[in-house]
C-alpha positions as CSV (number, residue, x, y, z in Angstrom):
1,X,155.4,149.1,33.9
2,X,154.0,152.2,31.6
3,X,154.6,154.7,34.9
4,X,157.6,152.5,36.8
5,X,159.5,153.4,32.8
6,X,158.7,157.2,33.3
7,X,159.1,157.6,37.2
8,X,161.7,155.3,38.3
9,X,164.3,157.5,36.8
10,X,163.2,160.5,37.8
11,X,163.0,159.6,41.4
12,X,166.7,158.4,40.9
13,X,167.7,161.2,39.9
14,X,165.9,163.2,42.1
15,X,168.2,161.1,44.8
16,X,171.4,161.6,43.2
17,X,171.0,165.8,43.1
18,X,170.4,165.3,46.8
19,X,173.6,163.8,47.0
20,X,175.7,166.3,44.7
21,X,174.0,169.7,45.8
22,X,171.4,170.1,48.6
23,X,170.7,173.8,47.6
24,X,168.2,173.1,45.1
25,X,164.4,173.9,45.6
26,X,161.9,170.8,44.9
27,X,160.3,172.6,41.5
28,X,163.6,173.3,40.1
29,X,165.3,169.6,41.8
30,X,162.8,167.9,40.0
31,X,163.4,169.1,36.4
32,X,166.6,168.7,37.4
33,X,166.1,165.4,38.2
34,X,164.5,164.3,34.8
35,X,167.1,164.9,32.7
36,X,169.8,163.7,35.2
37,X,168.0,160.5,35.7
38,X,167.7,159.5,32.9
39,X,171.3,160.7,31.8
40,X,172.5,158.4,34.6
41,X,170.2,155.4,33.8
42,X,171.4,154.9,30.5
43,X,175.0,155.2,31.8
44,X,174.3,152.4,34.0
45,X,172.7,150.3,31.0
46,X,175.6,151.2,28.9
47,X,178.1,149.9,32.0
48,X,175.7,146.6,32.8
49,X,175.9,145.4,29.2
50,X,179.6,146.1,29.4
51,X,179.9,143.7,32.3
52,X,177.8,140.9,29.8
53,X,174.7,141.8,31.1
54,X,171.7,141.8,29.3
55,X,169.2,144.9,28.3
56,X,166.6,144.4,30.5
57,X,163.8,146.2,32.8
58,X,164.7,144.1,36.0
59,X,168.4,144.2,35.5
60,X,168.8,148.0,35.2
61,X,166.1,148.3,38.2
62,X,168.2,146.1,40.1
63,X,171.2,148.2,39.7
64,X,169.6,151.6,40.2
65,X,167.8,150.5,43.0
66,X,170.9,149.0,45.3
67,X,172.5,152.7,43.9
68,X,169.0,154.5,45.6
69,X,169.3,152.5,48.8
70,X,172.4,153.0,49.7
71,X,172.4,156.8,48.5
72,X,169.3,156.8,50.9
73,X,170.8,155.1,53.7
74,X,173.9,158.3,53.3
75,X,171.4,160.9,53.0
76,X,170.0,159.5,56.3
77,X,173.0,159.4,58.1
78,X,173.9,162.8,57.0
79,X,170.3,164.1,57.8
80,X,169.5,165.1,54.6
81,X,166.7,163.3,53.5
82,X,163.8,163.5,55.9
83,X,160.4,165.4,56.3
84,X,162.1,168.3,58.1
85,X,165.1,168.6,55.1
86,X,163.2,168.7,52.4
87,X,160.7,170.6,54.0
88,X,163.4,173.5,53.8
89,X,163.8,172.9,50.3
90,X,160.4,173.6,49.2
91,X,159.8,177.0,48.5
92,X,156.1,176.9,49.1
93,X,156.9,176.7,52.9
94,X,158.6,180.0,52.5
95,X,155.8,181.7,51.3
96,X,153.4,182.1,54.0
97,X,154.6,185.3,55.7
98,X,154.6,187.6,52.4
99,X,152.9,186.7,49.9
100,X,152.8,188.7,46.3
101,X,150.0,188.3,44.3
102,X,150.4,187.7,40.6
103,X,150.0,190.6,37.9
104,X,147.8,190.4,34.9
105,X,150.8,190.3,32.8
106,X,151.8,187.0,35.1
107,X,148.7,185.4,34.7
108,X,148.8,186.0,31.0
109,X,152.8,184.8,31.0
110,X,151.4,181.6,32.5
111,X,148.8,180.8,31.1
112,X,150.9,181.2,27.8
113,X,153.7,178.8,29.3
114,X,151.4,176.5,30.1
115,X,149.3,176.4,26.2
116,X,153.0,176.2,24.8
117,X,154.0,173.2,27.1
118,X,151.1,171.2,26.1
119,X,150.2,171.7,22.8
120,X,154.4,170.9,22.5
121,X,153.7,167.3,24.7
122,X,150.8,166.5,22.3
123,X,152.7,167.0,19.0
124,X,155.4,165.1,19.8
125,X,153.3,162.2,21.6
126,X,150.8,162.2,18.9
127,X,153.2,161.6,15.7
128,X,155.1,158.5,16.0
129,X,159.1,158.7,15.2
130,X,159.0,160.0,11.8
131,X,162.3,161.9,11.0
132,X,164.5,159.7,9.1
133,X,167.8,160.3,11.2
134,X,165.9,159.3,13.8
135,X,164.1,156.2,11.9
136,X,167.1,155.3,10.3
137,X,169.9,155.8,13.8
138,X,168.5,156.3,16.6
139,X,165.8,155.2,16.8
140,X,166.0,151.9,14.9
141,X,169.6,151.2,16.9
142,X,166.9,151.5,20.2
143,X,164.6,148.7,18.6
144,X,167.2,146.4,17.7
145,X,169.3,146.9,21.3
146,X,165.5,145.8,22.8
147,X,165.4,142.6,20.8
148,X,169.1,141.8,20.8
149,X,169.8,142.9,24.7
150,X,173.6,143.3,24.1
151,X,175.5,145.8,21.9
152,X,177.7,144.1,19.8
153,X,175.1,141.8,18.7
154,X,172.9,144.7,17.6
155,X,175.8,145.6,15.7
156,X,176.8,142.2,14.6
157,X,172.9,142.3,13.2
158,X,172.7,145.4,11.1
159,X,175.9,144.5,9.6
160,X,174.9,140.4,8.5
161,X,171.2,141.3,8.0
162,X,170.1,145.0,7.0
163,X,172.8,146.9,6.2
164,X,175.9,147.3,4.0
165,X,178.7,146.8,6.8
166,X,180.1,150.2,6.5
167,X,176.3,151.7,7.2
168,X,176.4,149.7,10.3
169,X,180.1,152.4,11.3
170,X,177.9,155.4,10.9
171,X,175.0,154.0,13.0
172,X,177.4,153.1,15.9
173,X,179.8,156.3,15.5
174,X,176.9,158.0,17.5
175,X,176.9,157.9,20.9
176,X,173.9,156.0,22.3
177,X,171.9,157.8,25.5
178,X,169.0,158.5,23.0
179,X,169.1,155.6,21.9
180,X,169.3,154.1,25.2
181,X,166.2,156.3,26.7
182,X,164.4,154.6,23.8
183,X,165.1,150.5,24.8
184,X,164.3,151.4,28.4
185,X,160.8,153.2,27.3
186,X,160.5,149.9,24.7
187,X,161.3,147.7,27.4
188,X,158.5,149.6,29.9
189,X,156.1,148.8,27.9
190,X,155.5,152.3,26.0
191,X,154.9,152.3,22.4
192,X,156.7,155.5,21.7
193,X,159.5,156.9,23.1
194,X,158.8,160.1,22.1
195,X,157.1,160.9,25.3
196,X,161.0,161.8,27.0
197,X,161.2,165.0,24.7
198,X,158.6,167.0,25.8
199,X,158.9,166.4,29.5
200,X,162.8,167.5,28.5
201,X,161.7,170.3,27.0
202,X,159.2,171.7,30.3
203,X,162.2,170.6,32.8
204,X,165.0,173.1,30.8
205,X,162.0,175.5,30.9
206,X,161.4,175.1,34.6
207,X,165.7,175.1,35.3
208,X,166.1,178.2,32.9
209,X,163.0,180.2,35.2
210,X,164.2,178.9,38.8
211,X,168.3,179.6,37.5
212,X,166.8,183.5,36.2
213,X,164.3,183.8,39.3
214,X,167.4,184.1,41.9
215,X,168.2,187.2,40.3
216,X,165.4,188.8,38.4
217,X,162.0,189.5,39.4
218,X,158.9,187.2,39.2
219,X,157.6,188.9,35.2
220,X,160.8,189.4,33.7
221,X,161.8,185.6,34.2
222,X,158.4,184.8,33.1
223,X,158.6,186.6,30.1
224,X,162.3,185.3,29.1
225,X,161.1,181.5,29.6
226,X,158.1,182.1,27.3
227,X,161.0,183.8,24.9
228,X,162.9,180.7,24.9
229,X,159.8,177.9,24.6
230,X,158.5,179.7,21.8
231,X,161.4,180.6,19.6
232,X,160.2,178.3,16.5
233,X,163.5,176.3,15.9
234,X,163.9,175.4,18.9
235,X,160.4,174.7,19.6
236,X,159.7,172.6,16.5
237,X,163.2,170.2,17.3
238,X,161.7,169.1,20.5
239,X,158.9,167.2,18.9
240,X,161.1,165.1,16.9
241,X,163.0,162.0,18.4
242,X,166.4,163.5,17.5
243,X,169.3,164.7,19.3
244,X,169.8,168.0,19.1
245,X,167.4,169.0,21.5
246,X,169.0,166.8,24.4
247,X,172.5,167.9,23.6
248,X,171.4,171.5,23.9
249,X,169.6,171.0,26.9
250,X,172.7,169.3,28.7
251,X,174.7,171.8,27.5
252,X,172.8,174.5,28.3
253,X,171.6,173.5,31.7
254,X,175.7,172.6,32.5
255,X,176.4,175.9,31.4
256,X,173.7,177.5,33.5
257,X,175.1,175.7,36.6
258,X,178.4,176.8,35.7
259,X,177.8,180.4,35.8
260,X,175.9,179.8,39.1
261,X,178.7,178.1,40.9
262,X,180.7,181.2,40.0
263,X,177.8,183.7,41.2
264,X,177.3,181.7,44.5
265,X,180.7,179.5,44.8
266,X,178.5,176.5,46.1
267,X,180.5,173.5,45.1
268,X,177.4,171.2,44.2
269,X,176.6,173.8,41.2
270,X,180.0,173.0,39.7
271,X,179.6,168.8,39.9
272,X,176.5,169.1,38.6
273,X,177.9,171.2,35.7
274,X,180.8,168.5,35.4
275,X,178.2,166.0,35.0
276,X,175.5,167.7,32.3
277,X,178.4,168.6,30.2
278,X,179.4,165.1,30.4
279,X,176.1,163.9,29.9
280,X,176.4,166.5,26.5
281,X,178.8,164.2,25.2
282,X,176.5,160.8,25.9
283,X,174.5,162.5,23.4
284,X,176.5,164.1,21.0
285,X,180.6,164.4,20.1
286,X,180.4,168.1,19.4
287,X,180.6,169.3,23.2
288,X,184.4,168.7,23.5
289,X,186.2,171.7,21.9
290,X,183.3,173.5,23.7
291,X,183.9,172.2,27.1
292,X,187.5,173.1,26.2
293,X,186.6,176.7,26.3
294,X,185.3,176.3,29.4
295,X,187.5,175.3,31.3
296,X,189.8,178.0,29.9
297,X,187.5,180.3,31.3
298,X,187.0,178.6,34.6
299,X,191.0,178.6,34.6
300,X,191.4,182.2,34.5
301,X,188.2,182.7,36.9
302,X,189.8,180.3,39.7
303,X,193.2,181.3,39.8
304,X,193.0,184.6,40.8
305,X,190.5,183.2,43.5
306,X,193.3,180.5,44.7
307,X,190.6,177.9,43.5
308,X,193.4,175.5,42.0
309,X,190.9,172.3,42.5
310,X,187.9,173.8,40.9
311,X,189.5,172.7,37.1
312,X,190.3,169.9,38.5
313,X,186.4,168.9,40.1
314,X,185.0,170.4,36.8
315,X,187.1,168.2,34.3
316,X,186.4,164.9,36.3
317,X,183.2,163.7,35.6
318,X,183.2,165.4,31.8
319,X,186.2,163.3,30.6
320,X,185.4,160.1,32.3
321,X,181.9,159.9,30.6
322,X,182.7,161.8,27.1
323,X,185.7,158.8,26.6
324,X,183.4,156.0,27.5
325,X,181.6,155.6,23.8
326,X,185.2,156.4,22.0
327,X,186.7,153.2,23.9
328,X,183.8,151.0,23.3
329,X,183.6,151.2,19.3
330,X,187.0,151.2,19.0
331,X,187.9,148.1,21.3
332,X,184.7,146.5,21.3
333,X,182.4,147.1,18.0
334,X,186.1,148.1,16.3
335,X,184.7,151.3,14.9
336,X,186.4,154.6,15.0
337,X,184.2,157.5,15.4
338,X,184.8,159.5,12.4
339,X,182.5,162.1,13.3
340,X,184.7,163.2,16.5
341,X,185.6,167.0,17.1
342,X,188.6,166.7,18.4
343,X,190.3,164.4,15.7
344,X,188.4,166.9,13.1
345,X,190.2,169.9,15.1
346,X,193.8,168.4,15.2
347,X,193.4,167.6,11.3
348,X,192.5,171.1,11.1
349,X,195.1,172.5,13.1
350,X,197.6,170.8,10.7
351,X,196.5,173.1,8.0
352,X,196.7,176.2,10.6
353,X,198.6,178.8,7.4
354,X,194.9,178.9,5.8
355,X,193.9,180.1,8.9
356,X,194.9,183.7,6.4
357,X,192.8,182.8,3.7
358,X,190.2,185.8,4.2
359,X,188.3,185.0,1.5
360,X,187.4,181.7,3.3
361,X,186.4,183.4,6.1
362,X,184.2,185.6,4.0
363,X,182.5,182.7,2.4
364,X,182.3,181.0,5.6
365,X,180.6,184.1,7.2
366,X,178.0,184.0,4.3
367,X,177.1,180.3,4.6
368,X,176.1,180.7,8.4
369,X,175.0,184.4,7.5
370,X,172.3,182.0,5.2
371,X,172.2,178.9,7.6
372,X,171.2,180.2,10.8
373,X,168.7,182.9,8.7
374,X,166.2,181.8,11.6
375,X,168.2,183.4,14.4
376,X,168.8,186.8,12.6
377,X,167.0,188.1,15.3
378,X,168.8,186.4,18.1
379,X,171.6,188.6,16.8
380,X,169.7,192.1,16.0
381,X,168.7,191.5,20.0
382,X,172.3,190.6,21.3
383,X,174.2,193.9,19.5
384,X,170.8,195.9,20.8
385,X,171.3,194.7,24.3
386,X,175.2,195.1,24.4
387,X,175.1,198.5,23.0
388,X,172.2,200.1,25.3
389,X,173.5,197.5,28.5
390,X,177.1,197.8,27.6
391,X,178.2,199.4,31.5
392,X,176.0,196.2,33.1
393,X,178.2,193.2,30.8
394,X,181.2,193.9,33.2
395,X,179.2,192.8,36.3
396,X,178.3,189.6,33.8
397,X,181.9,189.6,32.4
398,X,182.5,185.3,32.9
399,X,178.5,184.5,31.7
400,X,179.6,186.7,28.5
401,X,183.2,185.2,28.2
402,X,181.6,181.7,27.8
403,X,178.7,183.1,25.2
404,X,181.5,184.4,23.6
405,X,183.4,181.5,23.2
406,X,180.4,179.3,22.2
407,X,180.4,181.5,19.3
408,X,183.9,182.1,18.5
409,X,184.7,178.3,18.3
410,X,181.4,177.8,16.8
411,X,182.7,180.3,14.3
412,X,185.9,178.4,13.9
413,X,184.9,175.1,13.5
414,X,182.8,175.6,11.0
415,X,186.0,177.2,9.1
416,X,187.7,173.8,9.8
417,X,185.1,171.3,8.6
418,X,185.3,173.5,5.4
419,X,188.9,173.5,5.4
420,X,189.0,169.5,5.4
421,X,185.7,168.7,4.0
422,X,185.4,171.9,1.2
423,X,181.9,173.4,0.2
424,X,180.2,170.8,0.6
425,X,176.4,171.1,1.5
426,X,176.2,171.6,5.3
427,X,172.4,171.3,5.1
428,X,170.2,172.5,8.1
429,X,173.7,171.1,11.1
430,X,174.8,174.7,12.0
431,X,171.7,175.7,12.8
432,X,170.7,172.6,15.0
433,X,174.2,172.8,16.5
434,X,173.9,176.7,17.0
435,X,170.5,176.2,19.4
436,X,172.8,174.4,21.5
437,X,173.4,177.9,22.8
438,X,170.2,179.9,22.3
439,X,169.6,179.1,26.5
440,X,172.5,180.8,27.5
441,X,172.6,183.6,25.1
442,X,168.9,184.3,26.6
443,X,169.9,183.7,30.0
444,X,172.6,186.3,29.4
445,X,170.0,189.0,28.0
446,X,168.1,188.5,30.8
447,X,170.4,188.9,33.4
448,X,172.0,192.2,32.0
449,X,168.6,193.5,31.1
450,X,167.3,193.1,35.1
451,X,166.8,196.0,36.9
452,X,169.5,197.6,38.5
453,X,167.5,197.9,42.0
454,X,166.8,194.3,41.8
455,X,169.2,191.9,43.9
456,X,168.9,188.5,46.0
457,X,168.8,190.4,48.9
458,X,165.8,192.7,47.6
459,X,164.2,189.4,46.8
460,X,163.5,188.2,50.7
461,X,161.5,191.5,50.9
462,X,159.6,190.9,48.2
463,X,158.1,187.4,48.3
464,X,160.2,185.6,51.0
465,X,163.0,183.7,48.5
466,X,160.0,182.2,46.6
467,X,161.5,180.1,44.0
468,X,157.9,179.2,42.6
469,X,155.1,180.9,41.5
């Protein structure tokens, strides 16, 4: 039960990106795969328990399982799932005319990726949940979904037997996929769930490299990885059982897709990017006004193109999963979800004539200026880069317009919450919200910083379109 818990997803999802994009090397399909499957199985506990059926390792099984089969039996029919398919998606194949040998500065890049990956996977596995949002949410909301099996009567529980009733609206404002991941990794048999965040943390890792790889050569996508794995903030939040570190991995890896559909206009990269994002919001609330600014963008990228359906595709799959929880607790559990952006923004919005208070700004400027004092040099780097790369941002222009707006609404909401809430202690929240976009900004470094000479097509001469090492 230990490895059916940890694979059975995995292989799910593995099935489902065959369905959505067939473009996808095995290495990066894979990763890929992880978070998606288990995005998807939760959504298909959530929807079971819905219906009035129990939490429970057979029942979700069951369900996934008549999903696989007949997702297999399409694949089939379409011939894109047998030996010969996926041997074209595995880069290794593609390697055996030219082959590149690794540098000493590769080596040492890997071998340095590799020391990071698992001296990450044993931290988090070897202390047990120990952060108290964790131990007092999400976690504890996971423990008491695997002995109750339903919802409401998890709710119904916390509010007769351990907690105050109004305790019981701030647990269930959140929305549950961690939470979920957790019951199914109970269920399985596996004594902590804490396993899922390290194998999260190598799959955005090994989507961020393969995403970089298509247009940068073999060290310098090395070397931005190991940036990203072992910037400290980020690094240190995927050992705890919170969760930051999956919202910014959905919305990071959504994003990344995003910018790729636009690159290479291959339809699968945008439903996949409709669906992380949506999966963003399974985890968290905060990735609506964000989304938001996305699709702005992605307006003003597809209608000079004639794509008039692209907004369309892109805003299906967000808004059908990021209403789910927000239905639910209010209809079901009869809990509104306080902690919303979007309510938070329109309350805002009503105050818009402080919108001139400068002096708000300024004191809003120093409280992240103070907040996010661990990324100070995320910052020194972007003006650096923008000033000596400044002719290179225009070929970039869209992957910098939604950096940009990642920033700008950051910026602005936290004006807002400080408009309706005052100066209130904020704590460490910026900064865990602001590594939601620390992928990106890095992917966008890297990018601009590539060598001129170096393009896809350059990349068939040099190691045949490898897409692994």
């Amino acid at each position: 039960m230990l490895i059916l818990g940890l694979l059975f997803p995995i292989v799910f999802g593995f099935v489902i990106s065959l369905l959505i994009s067939s473009e996808i090397a095995i290495p990066e399909r894979i990763a890929l795969a992880y978070g998606l499957g288990y995005g998807l199985l939760t959504l298909g506990m959530f929807l079971l328990n819905v219906l009035g059926i129990e939490f429970s390792l057979i029942n979700t099984t069951v369900l996934l399982s008549g999903i696989l089969v007949l997702s297999l039996v399409y694949l089939k029919r379409k011939s894109r799932f047998d030996y010969s398919s996926l041997r074209k998606l595995n880069p290794i194949q593609r390697k055996r005319s030219i082959r590149v040998p690794l540098s000493s500065f590769e080596i040492i890049m890997i071998v340095l990726l590799g020391f990071f990956a698992l001296s990450n996977a044993v931290i988090a596995v070897y202390w047990p949940v120990h952060c108290w949002d964790s131990i007092s949410t999400y976690d504890f909301r996971a423990r008491v979904f695997a002995e109750t099996k339903f919802i409401p009567e998890a709710a119904l529980r916390m509010g007769d037997s351990f907690f105050l009733p109004w305790y019981t609206g701030v647990v269930f404002q959140y929305p549950p996929m961690t939470s979920l991941v957790h019951t199914w990794l109970y269920l399985s048999g596996w004594g902590s769930p804490k396993i899922f965040y390290p194998l999260l943390f190598i799959s955005l890792a090994t989507i961020f490299y393969s995403s970089l790889r298509e247009y940068s050569p073999r060290y310098h996508s090395l070397l931005f990885t190991l940036i990203l794995i072992t910037f400290p903030f980020i690094y240190s939040q995927t050992t705890n059982a919170l969760t930051n570190f999956p919202f910014a991995f959905y919305f990071s890896v959504g994003t990344l897709y995003l910018y790729r559909w636009m690159l290479t206009q291959k339809r699968g990269f945008l439903a996949l990017s409709s669906l992380l994002l949506g999966l963003s919001s399974w985890v968290r609330q905060e990735s609506s006004v964000f989304f938001l600014g996305y699709l702005l963008i992605l307006v003003a990228y597809s209608i000079p193109r004639r794509q008039f359906f692209a907004p369309v595709l892109f805003s299906l799959a967000y808004f059908s999963i990021e209403s789910l929880w927000g239905i639910y607790t209010s209809n079901v559990l009869h809990i509104a979800l306080v902690g919303a952006a979007m309510p938070r923004l329109l309350t805002a919005l009503r105050r818009w004539h402080e919108i001139f208070d400068f002096m708000r700004w300024k004191g809003v400027a120093m409280l992240l200026w103070s907040k996010l004092a661990s990324f100070r040099m995320v910052f020194y780097l972007g003006i650096l880069v923008a000033m000596v790369y400044i002719d290179r941002i225009r070929r970039h222009r869209f992957l910098f317009l939604l950096v940009l707006s990642n920033l700008l609404l950051f910026g602005a909401g936290t004006y807002f919450l400080v408009t309706i809430h005052g100066w209130r202690p904020f704590a460490g929240a910026p900064a865990r919200l602001f590594m939601t976009f620390l992928p990106t900004i890095c992917y966008f470094v890297a990018l601009i910083t590539t060598e001129r000479s170096f393009v896809p097509e350059q990349r068939l001469a040099e190691d045949g379109r490898e897409k692994v090492l």
